[in-house]
N, C-alpha and C positions, 0 to 999 in steps of 0.2 A: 081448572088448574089452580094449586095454592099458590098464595101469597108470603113471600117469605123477609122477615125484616133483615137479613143477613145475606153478607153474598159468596162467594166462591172466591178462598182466600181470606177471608175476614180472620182475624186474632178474637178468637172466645174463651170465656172460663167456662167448666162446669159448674152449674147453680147450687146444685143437690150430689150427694153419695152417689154414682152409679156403679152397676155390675151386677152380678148374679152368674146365671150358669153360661151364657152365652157370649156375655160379656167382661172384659177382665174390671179389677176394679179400678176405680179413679173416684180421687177424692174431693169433695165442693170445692172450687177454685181453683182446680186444674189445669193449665195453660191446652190448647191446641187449636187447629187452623179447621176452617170446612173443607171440604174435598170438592162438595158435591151438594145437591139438592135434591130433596123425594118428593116425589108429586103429593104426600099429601100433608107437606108442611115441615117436615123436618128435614135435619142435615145428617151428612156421613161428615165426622169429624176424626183426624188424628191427631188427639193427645199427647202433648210430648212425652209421657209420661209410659206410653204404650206404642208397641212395636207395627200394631194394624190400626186401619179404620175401623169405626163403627158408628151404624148409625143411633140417632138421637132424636130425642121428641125437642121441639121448639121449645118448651120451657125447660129444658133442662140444660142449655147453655145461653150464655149473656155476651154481650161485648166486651173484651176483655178490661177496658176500665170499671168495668160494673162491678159491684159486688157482687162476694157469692151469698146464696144466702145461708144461716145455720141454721 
């Protein structure tokens, strides 16, 4: 089972640009919450910015005090 530094309900920013074809885009330092946790270490997050979840790799979002990074 992974280990996950964040929990269900946590306030995270996106660290990095994400998006592509399956995913919409959101920009470094994007606001949204976890949903949920994936057995192998990442989260499903909704971005306020975006109308669904999606999930994410562990370094691609932070605690929302963190910075994001450029």
């Amino acid at each position: 089972m992974a280990t996950h530094d964040l929990s269900i309900g946590a306030r995270v920013r996106s660290t990095i640009d994400l998006g592509g074809i399956v995913r919409p885009f959101i920009q470094a330092g994007e606001p949204g919450r976890i949903e949920a946790l994936d057995d192998e270490g990442g989260y499903v997050v909704r971005f306020d910015a975006c109308h669904r979840s999606m999930g994410v790799h562990a370094d691609e979002v932070a605690r929302a005090e963190e910075p994001a990074r450029r």
